[in-house]
C-alpha angles and dihedrals in degrees: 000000000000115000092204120096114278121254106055111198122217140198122205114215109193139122093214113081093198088056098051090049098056091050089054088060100061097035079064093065088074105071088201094062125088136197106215103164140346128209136192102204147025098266087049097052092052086051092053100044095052095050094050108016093211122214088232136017122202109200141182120236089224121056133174102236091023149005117271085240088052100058090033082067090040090060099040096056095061087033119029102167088059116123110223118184111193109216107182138134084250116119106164112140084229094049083055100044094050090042092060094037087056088055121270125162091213142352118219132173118225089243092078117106126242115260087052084053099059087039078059101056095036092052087042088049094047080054107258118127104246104216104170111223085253093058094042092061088055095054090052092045086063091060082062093064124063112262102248121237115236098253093052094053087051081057090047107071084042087062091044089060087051088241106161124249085261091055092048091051085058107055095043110041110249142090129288089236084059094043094047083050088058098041091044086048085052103056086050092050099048097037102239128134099214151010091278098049095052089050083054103042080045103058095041094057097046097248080129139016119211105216 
């Protein structure tokens, strides 16, 4: 049996009402559960958190007005012993990686059924962090790729928008020769052979989101 307090109350942090709705369905199945708000959007979340202060959060990764790691560190600023569980379709190894190290108690994909669902939530709620064999392997795929430095991540998203090396220089205040050396480290660190292939490495493991 849990050892936490029955109910657990829960917030739902999703900009898809359908969704939500159907969450709310299976979370319906524990007795011991409870809904106790939803919420759409970051601001909303942080609203909502700070009338109810629920036992457990369950947040998207994307949100309309802010990221899910955004608000995760929001929340837990103000309160830092809150349990936040993202639940999201995003599997990139980074987007993994920065939601644990804000903070969060679990990462699930909304593929997952159900029951392991609701294993999920109770685990996270008895204080153990709750990683699915899928998402672990993630996490230990990114030790296989080079830690970008910061300014590399700001040249990133430039390359992504498929600025030049000129453009890049421009925007952010050094030379094409520099430029050219970070995209060309880049391309090292994250094992592609060109352009097209970084923007695509990138994307799939959640270095940068298209939106």
């Amino acid at each position: 049996m849990a050892s936490f307090h029955p109910p657990l109350t829960l917030l739902i942090v999703d900009d898809h009402y359908v969704f939500r709705a159907g969450l709310r369905a299976v979370l319906s199945l524990r007795k011991d559960f409870r809904v106790v708000a939803e919420a759409g959007d970051g601001t909303e979340a942080l609203t909502a958190f700070r009338e109810h202060e629920p036992g457990m959060t369950l947040m998207d990764l994307r949100l309309p007005d802010a990221t899910g790691i955004e608000t995760l560190r929001r929340i837990r600023q103000e309160f830092p012993a809150a349990r936040v569980l993202m639940l999201t379709t995003f599997d990139g190894d980074e987007d993994i990686h920065r939601a644990l190290e804000a903070g969060a108690c679990g990462y699930l994909l909304k593929s997952v059924p159900g029951p392991e669902l609701l294993q999920a939530i109770e685990a996270a709620a008895l204080g153990r962090r709750y990683i699915p064999p899928q998402v672990q392997k993630r996490l230990e795929e990114r030790a296989t790729f080079g830690e970008l430095t910061d300014r590399e991540r700001e040249v990133l998203p430039l390359v992504v928008k498929g600025l030049t090396n000129k453009d890049i220089a421009g925007i952010l205040g050094f030379t094409e020769f520099t430029a050219k050396a970070h995209v060309r480290s880049l391309l090292s660190k994250l094992g592609a052979a060109d352009r097209t292939e970084l923007v695509s490495i990138a994307v799939q493991r959640g270095l940068v989101h298209l939106e």
